[in-house]
C-alpha positions as CSV (number, residue, x, y, z in Angstrom):
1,X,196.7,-117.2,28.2
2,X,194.5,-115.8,30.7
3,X,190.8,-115.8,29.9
4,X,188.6,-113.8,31.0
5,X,185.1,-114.5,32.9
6,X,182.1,-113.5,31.0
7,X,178.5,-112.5,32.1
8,X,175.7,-111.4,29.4
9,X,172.8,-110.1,30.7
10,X,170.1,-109.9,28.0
11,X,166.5,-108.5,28.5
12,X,165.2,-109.5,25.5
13,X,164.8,-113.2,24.9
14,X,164.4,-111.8,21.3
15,X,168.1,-111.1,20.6
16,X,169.3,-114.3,18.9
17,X,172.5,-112.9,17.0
18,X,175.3,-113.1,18.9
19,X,178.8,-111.3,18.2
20,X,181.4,-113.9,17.5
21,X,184.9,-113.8,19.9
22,X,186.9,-112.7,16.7
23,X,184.0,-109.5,16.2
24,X,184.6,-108.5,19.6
25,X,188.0,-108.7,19.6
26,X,188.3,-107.0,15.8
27,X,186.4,-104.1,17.2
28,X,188.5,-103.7,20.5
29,X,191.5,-103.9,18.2
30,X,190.1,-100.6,16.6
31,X,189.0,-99.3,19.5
32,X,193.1,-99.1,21.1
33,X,194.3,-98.7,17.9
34,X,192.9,-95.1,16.9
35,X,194.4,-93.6,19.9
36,X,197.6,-94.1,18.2
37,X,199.0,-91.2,16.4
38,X,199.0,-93.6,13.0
39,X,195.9,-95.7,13.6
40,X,197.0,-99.2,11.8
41,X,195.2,-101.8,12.2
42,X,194.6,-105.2,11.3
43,X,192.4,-103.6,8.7
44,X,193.1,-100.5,6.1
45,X,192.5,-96.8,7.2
46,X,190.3,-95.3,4.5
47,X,190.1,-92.4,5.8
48,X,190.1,-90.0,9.5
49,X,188.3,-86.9,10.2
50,X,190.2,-85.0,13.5
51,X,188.5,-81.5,14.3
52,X,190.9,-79.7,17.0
53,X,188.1,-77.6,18.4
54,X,186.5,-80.5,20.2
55,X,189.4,-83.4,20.4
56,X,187.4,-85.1,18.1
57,X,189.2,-88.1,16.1
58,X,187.0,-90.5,13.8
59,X,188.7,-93.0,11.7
60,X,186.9,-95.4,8.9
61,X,188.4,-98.6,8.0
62,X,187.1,-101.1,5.9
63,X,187.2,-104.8,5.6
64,X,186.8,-105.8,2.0
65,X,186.5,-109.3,2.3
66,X,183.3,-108.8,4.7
67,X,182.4,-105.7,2.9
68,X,182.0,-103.7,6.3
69,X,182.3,-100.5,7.3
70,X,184.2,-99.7,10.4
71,X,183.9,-96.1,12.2
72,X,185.4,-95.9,14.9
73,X,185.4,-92.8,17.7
74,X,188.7,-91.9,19.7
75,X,187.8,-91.6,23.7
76,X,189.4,-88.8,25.9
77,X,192.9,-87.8,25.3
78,X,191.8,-83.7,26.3
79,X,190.3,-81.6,28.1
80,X,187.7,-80.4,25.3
81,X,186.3,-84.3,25.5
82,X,186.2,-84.0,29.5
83,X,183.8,-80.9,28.9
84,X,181.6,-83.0,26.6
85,X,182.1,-85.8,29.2
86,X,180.4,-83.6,32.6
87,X,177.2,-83.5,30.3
88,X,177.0,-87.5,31.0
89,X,177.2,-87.2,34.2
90,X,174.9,-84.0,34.7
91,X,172.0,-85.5,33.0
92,X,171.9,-88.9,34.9
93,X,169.0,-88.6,37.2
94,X,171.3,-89.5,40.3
95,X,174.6,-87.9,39.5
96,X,173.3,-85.2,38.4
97,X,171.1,-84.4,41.0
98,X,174.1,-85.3,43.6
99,X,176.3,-83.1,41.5
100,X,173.5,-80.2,42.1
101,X,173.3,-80.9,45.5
102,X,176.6,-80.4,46.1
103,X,177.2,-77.4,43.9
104,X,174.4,-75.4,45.8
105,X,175.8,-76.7,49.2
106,X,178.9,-75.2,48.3
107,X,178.1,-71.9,46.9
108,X,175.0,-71.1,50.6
109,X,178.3,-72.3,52.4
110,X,181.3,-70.1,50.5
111,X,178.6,-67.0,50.4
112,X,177.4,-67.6,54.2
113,X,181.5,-67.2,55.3
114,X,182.6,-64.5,52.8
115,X,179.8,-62.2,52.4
116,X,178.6,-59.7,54.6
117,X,175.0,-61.3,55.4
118,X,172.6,-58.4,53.6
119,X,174.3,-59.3,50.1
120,X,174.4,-62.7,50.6
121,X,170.6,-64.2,49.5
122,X,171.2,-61.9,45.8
123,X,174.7,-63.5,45.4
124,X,174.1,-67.0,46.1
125,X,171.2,-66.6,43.2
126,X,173.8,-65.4,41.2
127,X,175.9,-67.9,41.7
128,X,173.6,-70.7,41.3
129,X,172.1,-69.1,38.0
130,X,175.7,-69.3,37.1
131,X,176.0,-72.7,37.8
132,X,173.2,-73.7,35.7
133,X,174.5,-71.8,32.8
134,X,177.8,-73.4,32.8
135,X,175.5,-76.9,33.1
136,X,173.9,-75.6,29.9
137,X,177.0,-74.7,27.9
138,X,178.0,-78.5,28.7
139,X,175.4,-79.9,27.0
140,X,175.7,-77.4,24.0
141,X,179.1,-78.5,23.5
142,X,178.5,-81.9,23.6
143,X,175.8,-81.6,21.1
144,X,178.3,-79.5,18.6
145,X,181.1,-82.5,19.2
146,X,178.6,-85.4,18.3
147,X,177.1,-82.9,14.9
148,X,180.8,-83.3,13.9
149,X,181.1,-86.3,14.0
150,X,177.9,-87.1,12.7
151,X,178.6,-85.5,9.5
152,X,181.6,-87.1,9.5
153,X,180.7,-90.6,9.5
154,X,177.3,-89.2,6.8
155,X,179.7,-88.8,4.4
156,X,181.7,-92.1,4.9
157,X,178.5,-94.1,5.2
158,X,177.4,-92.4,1.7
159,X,180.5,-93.8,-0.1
160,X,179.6,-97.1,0.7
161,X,175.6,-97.9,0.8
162,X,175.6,-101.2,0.6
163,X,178.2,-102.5,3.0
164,X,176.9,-103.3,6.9
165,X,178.4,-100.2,9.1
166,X,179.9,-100.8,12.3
167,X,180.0,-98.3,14.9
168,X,183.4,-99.1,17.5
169,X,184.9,-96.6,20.7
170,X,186.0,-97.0,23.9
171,X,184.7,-94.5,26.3
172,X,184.0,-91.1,25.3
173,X,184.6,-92.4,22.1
174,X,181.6,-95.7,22.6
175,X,179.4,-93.3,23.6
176,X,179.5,-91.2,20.8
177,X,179.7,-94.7,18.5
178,X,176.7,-95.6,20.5
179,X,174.8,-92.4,19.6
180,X,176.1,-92.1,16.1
181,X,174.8,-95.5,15.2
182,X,171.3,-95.1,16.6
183,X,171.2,-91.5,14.4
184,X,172.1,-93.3,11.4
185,X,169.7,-96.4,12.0
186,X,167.0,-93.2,12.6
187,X,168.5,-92.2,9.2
188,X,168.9,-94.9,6.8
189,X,166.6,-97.6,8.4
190,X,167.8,-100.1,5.7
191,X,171.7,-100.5,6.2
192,X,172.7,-103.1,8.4
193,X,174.3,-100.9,11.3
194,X,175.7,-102.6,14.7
195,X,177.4,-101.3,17.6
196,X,180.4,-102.5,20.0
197,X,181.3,-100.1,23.0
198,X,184.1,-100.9,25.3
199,X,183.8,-99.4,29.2
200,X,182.1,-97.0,27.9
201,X,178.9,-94.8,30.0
202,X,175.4,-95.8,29.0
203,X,173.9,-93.3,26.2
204,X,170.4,-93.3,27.6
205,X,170.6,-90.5,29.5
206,X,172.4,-88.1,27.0
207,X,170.2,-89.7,24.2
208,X,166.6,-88.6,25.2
209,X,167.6,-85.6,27.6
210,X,170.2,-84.0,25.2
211,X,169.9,-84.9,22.2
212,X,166.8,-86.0,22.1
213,X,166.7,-89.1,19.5
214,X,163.6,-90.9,19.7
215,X,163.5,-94.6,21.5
216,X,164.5,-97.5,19.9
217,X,162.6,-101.1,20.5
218,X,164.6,-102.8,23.1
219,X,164.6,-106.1,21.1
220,X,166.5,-103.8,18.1
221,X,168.8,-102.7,20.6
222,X,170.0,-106.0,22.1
223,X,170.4,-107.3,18.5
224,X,172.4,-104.5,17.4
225,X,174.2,-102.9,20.1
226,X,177.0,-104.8,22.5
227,X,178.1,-103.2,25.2
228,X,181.2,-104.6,26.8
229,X,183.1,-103.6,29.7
230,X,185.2,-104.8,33.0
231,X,182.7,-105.0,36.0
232,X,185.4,-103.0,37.6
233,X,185.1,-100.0,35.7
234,X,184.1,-96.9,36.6
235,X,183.1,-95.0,33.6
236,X,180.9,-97.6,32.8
237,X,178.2,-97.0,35.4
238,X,178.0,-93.2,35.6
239,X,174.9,-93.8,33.0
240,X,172.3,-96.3,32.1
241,X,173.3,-98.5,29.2
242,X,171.2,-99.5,26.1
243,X,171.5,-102.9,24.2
244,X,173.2,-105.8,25.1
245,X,175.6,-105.9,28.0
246,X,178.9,-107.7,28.7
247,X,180.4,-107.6,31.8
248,X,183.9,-109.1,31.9
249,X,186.5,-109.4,35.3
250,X,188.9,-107.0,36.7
251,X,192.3,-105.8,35.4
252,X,195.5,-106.8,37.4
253,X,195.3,-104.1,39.9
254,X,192.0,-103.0,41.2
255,X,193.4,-100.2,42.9
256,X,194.2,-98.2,39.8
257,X,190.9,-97.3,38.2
258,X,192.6,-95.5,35.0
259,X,194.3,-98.8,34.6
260,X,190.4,-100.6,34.9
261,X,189.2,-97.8,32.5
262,X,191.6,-98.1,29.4
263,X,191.6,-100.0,26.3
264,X,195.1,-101.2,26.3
265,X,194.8,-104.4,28.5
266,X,191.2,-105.0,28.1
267,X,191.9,-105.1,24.3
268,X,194.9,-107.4,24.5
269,X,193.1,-109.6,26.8
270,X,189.8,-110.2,24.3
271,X,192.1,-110.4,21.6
272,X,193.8,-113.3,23.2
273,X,190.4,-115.0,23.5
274,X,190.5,-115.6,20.0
């Protein structure tokens, strides 16, 4: 069995619980397992909330024995989660501003060859008031994808108050995990709520700019939130992470960066840690 190399970088000298192999491979086990069109498990479904509108998929499973709470987010499987997905990458300082750059490059050098040049200074405003606009309806439709499943995973959490809650996703889906448990430790301060991504971007970013969720102490985060993803990734870097951070080596074939990016593999190979 192949093992893989493993770097934690911690901040906080604070953060003395450490996730077991056998958690981290548990929640990467969820985290391939709900893009399956029956999610089984190692542990029972309890139950899954899908909303079509947004490609959303949430699935709950519970461990009895441990009395935990699973809730674990689907990543990208459509083009509904790729819309949510530019709002990532438009509010990252660098990105976005790259992505802005480019976008008004583009439009002074389309107008400049196709319009005659008395219409052209009204027309490139246009266009750029456009582009903000469509930069706007982003982020309103990533905010409408994580309210769903936010009240989703309220009204799982409520059926079960006094078990710890664990927050899993790979991707699109551990961002949303990542911003769904900090909005429920905002919200019921006295469960025990933890949080595994896997390559998944950083939620700082799309935290304070979009959603705008207060801060949480930095010690709290590296205590509570484990981020865990192959160094070379892609996805994982478009945006600053929060909490602890794993960084594990490559897949097989570095020249295939959706092979990098998906759960498969990596799951297989963290589940062969154990």
């Amino acid at each position: 069995m192949r093992y893989l190399t493993l770097f934690v970088f911690s901040v906080s000298l604070l953060a003395n619980y450490e996730p077991s192999r056998s958690e981290v491979a548990s929640a990467a086990n969820l985290a391939s397992a709900v893009y399956q069109e029956s999610p089984k498990a190692h542990l029972p479904v309890i139950q899954m909330h899908e909303n079509p509108d947004f490609a959303n998929r949430l699935v709950a499973y519970l461990d009895k024995q441990h009395k935990t709470l699973y809730i674990v987010v689907r990543g990208t499987t459509e083009l509904r989660n790729w819309i949510a997905n530019l709002s990532i990458g438009y509010n990252d300082p660098v990105i976005g501003s790259i992505a802005d750059m480019g976008a008004h490059m583009a439009i002074d050098m389309t107008v400049n060859a196709l319009i005659p040049t008395n219409y052209q200074q009204d027309i490139s405003k246009n266009l750029k008031s456009t582009y903000k606009g469509l930069k706007s309806a982003h982020d309103n439709f990533f905010i409408d994808a994580f309210q769903d499943l936010r009240k989703a995973s309220e009204a799982i959490i409520l059926q079960y108050p006094t078990h710890k809650v664990v927050f899993v996703g790979h991707s699109y889906g551990g961002i949303m995990g990542n911003l769904l448990a900090q909005q429920t430790i905002y919200n019921n301060p006295e469960l025990n709520v933890l949080c595994h991504t896997f390559n998944a971007p950083g939620a700082r970013e799309i935290r304070s700019k979009i959603l705008r969720l207060p801060t949480l102490n930095e010690s709290f985060l590296n205590q509570h939130f484990f981020n865990h993803f192959r160094w070379s990734d892609p996805v994982s870097k478009i945006s600053p992470q929060e909490g602890r951070i794993y960084v594990y080596q490559a897949g097989d074939n570095l020249l295939d960066p959706i092979g990098q990016h998906e759960i498969g593999s990596f799951a297989d190979e963290l589940i062969g840690q154990v």
